[in-house]
N, C-alpha and C positions, 0 to 999 in steps of 0.2 A: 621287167624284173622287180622295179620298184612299188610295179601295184601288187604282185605278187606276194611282195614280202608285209604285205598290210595284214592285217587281222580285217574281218570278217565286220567286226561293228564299226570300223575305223573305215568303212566304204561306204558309197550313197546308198540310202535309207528304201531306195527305189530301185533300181537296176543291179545293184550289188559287184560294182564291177569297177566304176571308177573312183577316185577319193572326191568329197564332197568340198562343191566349193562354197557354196550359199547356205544360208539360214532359216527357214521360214519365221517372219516377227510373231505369227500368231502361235502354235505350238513348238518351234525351233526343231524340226523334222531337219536332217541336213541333206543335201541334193545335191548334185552335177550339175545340172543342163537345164536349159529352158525344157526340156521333156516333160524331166523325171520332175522338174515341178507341177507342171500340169497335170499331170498324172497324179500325185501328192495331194491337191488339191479335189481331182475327181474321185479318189479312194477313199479321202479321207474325211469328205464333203469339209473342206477346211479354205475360210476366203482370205488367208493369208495377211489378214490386219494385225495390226499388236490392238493385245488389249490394255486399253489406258487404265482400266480399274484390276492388272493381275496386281496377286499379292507381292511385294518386294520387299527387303530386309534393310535393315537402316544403313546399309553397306554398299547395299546396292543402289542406295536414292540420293547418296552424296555422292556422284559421279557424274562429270563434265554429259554421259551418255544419258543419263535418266532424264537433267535438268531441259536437256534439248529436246527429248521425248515429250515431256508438258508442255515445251512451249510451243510445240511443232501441236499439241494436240489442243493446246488452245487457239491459237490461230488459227487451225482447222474449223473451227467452230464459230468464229469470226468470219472466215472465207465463205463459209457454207451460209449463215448468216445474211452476209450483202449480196451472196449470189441466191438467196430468196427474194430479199428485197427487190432486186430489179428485175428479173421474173415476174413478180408478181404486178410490177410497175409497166412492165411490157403487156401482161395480159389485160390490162385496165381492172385488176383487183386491188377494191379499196383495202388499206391496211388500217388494221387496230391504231385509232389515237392514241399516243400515250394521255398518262392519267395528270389531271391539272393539276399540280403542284401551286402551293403559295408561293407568291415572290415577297419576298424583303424581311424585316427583321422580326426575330418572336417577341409575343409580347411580354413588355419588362424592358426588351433588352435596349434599346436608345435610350432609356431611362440609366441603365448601368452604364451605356456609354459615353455617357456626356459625366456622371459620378466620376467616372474611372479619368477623364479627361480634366475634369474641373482639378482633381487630386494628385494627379501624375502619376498616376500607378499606369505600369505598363504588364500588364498578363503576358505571357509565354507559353500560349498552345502547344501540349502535348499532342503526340501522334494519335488522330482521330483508332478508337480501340484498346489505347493503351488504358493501364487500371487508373491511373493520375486523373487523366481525363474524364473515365466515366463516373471517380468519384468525384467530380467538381459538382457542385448545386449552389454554386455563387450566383445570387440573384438577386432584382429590386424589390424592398419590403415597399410596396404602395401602404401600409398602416404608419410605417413609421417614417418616412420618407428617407431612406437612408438604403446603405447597401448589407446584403446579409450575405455575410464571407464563410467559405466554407473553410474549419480551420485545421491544422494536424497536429495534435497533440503528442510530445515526445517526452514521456515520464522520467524519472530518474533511474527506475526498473529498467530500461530501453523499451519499453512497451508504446506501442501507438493507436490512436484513437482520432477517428474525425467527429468534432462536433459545427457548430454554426454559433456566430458572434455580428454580434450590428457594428459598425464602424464608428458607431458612438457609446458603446460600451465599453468600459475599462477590463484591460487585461484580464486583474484579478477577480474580478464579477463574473465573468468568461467563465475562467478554471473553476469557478468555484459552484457556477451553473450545471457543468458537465461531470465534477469529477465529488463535489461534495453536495446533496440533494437538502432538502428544507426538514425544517423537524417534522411537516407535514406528512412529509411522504416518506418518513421513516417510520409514525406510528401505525401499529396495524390498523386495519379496519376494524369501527365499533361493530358490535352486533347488536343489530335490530332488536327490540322488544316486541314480547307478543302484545296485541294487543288487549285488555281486558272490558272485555264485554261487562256492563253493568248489569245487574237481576233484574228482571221487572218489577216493578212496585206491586207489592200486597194490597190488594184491594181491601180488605176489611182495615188494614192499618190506616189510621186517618193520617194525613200530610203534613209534613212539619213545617210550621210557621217561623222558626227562628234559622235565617240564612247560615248564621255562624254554626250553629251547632249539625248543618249542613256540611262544611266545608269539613272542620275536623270535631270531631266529637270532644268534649270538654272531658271526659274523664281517660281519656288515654297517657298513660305515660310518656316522660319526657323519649324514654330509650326508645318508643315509637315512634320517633316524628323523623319527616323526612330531613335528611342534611342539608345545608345550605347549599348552592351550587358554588363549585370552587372556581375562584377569579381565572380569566381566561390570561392567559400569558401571551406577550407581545411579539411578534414575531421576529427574530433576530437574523439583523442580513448576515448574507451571506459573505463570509472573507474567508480564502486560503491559509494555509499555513504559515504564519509568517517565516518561517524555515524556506520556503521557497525563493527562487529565483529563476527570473523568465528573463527566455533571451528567444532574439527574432535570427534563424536562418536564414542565411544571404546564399543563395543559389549559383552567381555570377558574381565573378571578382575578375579583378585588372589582375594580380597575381597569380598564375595556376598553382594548386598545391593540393595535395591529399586531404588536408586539414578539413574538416567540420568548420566554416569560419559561421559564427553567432555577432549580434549586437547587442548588449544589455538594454533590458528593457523596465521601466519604471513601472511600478503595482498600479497607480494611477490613469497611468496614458494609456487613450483611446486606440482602437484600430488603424481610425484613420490617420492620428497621426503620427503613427510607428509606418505604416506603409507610403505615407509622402512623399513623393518622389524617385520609388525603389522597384525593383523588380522582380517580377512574384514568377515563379511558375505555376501555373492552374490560380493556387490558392496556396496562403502564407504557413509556416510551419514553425512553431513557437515549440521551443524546449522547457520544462519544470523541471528545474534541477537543484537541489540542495547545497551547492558547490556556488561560492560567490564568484563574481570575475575577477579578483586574484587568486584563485584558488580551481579554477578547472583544469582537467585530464589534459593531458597531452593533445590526446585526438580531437582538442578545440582551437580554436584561434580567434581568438578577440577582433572585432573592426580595426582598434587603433594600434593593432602588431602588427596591421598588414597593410602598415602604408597609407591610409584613408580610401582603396578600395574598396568601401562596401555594398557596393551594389547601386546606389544612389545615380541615377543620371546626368544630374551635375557632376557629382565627384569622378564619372569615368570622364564625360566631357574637359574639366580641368585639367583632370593628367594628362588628358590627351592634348591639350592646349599647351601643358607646361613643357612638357617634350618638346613640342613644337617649336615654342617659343625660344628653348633652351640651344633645338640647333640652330634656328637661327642668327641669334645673338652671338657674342663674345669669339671666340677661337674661329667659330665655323665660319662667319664672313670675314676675320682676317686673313683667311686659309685661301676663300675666295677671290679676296680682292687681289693677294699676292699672284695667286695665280694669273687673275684678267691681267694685270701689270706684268706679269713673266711674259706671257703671249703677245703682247704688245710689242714689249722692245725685243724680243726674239730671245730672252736670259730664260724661258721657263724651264721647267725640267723635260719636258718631251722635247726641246730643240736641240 
């Protein structure tokens, strides 16, 4: 009576008679019986696999079912994989060598690692793919002997820019390479003159003997002669605005906090020895901000607000030290010692 009371599509797809208990993965045809699959299958010429490349809605691919479907189909292709391998190791079928890869390190790079060492800078590999990572191009300058840092510039606009700086170059040289160019390269380009082809000489004219009156003719006006060349101007280095103010992003602090935490940093000092002992991720990230350090936004936090966490190795090592130190000393082994003495004469608090 209960299959009776079914509708018509609400019964197997094949015999029309019972309710469907199974699925097909490949077209989802629904069926009764080991039969009326077989059957499904020879009508339909359909070999009943799921296709790994059907289209699915973003609904449908965050689902504990979908996530197991890829891994059940990448495994499958793993499986399939080592069960060629050995096949082919059973028939005495040589297999493709893989291709020779270099071993050890690219060139440059011991040269930056022994820098990075001698320095105490410790890098913090982003995940191989992430943008951090593929924008790093920190590498050994072999001209200059030094390290060439790749750097992020964080404007006062929030605007960002990576440029490159030597570790022996001053902050402000830095900014002032990347963000403000030479008078050179702000003038247009001259334009060329044509050239002016000379006449040939008049043969019936006989040839002048007096060189001077070669060069410039004596009766020409003053208003014709050419101008003197104008003095060439010195080229003037480059420096930032003194309106500015550069500060070095600390990535890792002993403190958690939301805060943006900065270190001030002087117009003068080098790369290297702003990064001294500190910890970078990829490559260091320098703020130009207008705003002195009594005077930044909220969403900053100066090194010496927060404690002397700023990133520095030493400085995590000591807090971590002083802690240490701190339980051990004073309260904390008179707490201990009372205790070994309670449990002795049998007075502690657990007896």
């Amino acid at each position: 009576m209960a299959t009776e009371s079914l509708l018509l599509a609400d019964l197997c797809k094949i015999c029309h008679t019972n309710p469907p208990k199974y699925r097909c993965p490949r077209c989802s045809t629904r069926t009764c019986s080991l039969t009326c699959i077989k059957r499904h299958k020879l009508w339909a010429l359909c070999n009943g696999i799921r296709d790994p490349a059907a289209y699915k809605t973003r609904d449908q691919l965050a689902t504990p079912t979908s996530i197991d479907q890829d891994y059940n189909f990448i495994a499958g292709i793993e499986r399939g994989l080592e069960g060629a391998e050995r096949d082919s190791r059973a028939r005495g079928v040589p297999l493709k060598e893989k291709a020779v890869t270099r071993d050890g390190p690219v060139k440059g790079e011991v040269n930056l690692r022994q820098a990075l060492e001698r320095s105490g800078v410790r890098i913090e590999k982003a995940p191989v793919g992430m943008s951090r990572s593929r924008q790093n191009k920190t590498s050994w300058s072999k001209n200059q002997r030094c390290i060439s840092w790749t750097i992020e510039w964080v404007l006062d606009d929030s605007r960002r820019a990576l440029g490159n700086c030597l570790d022996n170059q001053a902050i402000s040289e830095a900014y002032a390479k990347e963000f403000q160019p030479s008078q050179a390269q702000k003038q247009p380009p001259k334009k060329k003159r044509k050239l002016q082809v000379a006449a040939p000489p008049d043969p019936d004219e006989a040839p002048s003997t007096n060189p001077a009156t070669d060069a410039l003719h004596p009766f020409l006006p003053e208003s014709l002669h050419p101008p003197p060349p104008a003095p060439s101007e010195p080229p003037t280095p480059l420096s930032p605005s003194p309106a500015l103010h550069f500060y070095l992003h600390i990535p890792r602090t002993s403190v958690p906090t939301k805060k943006t935490a900065l270190v001030p940093l002087s117009r003068t000092s080098t790369l290297a020895g702003v990064l001294r002992s500190r910890i970078v991720l990829e490559f260091p990230t320098i703020y130009a901000l207008k705003q002195p350090p009594e005077s930044l936004p909220e969403d900053f936090m100066l090194l010496e607000e927060r404690g002397g966490g700023g990133g520095k190795v030493e400085d995590m090592l000591t807090m971590l030290g002083n802690e240490l130190d701190h339980d051990a000393s004073g309260e904390g082994i008179k707490v201990k010692i009372e205790e070994e003495e309670g449990r002795a004469t049998g007075t502690g608090a657990g007896v």
